[in-house]
C-alpha positions in Angstrom: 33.6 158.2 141.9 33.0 156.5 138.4 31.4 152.9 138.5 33.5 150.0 138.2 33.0 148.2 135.2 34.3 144.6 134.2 35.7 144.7 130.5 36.3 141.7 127.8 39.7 141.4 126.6 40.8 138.9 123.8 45.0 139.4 124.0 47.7 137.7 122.3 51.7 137.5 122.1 54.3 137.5 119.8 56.9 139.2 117.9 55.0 140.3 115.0 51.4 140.5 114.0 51.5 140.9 110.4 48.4 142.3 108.7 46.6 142.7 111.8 49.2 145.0 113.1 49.1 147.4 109.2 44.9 147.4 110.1 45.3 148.5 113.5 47.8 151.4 112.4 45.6 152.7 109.4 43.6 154.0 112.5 44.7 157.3 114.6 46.7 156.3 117.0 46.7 157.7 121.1 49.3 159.0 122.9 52.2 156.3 124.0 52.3 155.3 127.7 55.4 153.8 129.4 55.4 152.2 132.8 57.1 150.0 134.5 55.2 147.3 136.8 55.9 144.4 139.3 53.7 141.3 138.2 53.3 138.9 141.0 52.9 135.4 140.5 51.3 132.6 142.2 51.7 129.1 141.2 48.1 128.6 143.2 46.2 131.2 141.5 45.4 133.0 138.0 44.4 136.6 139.7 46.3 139.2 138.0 48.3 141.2 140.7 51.1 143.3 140.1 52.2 146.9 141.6 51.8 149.8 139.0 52.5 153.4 140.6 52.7 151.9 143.7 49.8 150.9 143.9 48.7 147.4 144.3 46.7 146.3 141.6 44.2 142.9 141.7 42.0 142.1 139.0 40.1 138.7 139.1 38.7 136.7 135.9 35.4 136.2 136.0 34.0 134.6 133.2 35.1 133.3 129.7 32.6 133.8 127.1 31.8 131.2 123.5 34.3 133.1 121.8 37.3 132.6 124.7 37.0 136.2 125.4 37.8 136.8 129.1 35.8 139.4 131.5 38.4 140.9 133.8 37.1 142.7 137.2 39.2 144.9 139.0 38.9 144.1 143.0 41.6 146.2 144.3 43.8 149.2 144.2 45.8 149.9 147.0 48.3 152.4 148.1 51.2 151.3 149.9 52.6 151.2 152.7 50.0 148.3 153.1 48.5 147.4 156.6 47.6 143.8 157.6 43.7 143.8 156.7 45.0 144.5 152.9 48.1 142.0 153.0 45.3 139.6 153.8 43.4 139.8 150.8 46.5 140.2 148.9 47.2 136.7 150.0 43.8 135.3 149.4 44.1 136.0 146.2 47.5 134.3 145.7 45.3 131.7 147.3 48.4 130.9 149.8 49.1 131.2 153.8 50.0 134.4 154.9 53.1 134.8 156.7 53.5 136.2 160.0 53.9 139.7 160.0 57.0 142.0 162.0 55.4 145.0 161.0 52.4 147.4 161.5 52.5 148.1 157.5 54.6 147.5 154.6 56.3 149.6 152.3 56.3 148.6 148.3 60.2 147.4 149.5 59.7 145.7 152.2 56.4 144.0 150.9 58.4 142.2 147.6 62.1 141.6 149.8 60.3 140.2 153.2 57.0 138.5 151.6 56.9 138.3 148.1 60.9 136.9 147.0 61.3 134.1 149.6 57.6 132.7 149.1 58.2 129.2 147.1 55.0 129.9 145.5 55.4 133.4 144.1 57.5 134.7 141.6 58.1 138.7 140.7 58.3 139.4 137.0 59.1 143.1 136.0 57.2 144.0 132.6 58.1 147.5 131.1 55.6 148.6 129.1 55.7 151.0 125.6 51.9 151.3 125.1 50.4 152.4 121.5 46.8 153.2 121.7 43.6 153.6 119.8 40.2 154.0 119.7 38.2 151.2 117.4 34.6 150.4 117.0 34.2 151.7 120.4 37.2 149.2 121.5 40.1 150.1 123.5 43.4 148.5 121.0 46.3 148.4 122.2 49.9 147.4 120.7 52.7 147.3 123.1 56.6 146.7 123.4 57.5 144.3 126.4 60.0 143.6 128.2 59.7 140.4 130.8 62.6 140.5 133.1 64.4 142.9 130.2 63.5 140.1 127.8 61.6 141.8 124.7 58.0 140.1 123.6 55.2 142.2 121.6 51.2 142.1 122.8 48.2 143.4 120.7 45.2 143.9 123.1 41.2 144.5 122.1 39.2 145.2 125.6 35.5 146.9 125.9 32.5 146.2 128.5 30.7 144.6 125.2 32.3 141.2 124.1 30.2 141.2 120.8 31.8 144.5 119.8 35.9 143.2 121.0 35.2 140.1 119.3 33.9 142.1 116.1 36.5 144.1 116.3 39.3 141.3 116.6 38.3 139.4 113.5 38.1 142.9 111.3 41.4 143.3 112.3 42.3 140.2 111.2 43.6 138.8 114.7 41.4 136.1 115.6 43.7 133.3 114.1 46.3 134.5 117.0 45.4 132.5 120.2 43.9 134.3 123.1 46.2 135.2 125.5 45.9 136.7 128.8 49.0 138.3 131.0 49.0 135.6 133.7 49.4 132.8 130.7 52.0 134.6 128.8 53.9 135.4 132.2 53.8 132.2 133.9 54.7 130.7 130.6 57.8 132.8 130.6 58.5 132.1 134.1 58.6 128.4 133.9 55.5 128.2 135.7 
């Protein structure tokens, strides 16, 4: 099993990206990935969670450099059906109560319609994904079509485990006067929260 390493990421959204976006297409792109993924919300707590290929998915912040660049560590993947010891941590990291349980374990279902929708302090936002990749200064960049809750929005990503090489990379590209934004901001943003 590969060691887990914590990357920088400097993000940002918008609908267009100007002469960044030409720079970052003079380069060979990777192949296009589409997904579809549940991001889950907390009004208590900026840990990014969200279930991609059914799995659960937590990645925690944990440190933002001179430059705003953020390092993101991942803390969990988790297949579902998920048993009480992982709902528990799931919780913590929404940083709010968790509910009495009915069952044993919970399937991906059962886990959003029973737990997740009638929480007051969590909100589900779909994001379907159209991701364009490529390899730059040793940086992963990435441009990608959106869709929050079907409504369309454009991100260009720059993410490596060396923040003097991402934040290199972001001004040749020309995208450091775009603000840094991470996926929780831009979500709860759209979500009203």
């Amino acid at each position: 099993m590969s060691e887990i390493i914590a990357r920088w990421e400097w993000r940002t959204f918008g609908d267009e990206f100007g002469e960044a976006e030409d720079r970052i297409n003079a380069h060979e792109a990777g192949k296009v990935r589409s997904s579809a993924e549940d991001y889950i919300l907390s009004r208590k707590s900026m840990d990014n969670t969200k279930v991609r290929d059914m799995l659960m998915d937590i990645k925690t912040l944990q440190q933002v450099n001179e430059d705003k660049l953020e390092q993101w560590f991942p803390v969990m993947k988790a297949g579902f059906p998920l048993a009480p010891e992982i709902m528990k941590q799931v919780f913590q990291a929404w940083k709010v109560e968790l509910p009495a349980l009915s069952r044993a374990a919970y399937t991906y279902d059962e886990f959003l319609k029973e737990l997740v929708a009638p929480h007051p302090d969590l909100r589900i936002v779909r994001v379907e994904k159209e991701r364009h990749g490529f390899m730059i200064n040793d940086c992963i960049v990435e441009i990608a079509n959106l869709k929050f809750d079907g409504k369309p929005i454009r991100t260009v990503a720059v993410e490596m485990e060396d923040p003097v090489k991402v934040m290199a990379t972001v001004k040749e590209l020309r995208l450091a006067s775009f603000p840094n934004v991470n996926y929780l901001k831009a979500l709860k943003r759209f979500a009203g929260m």
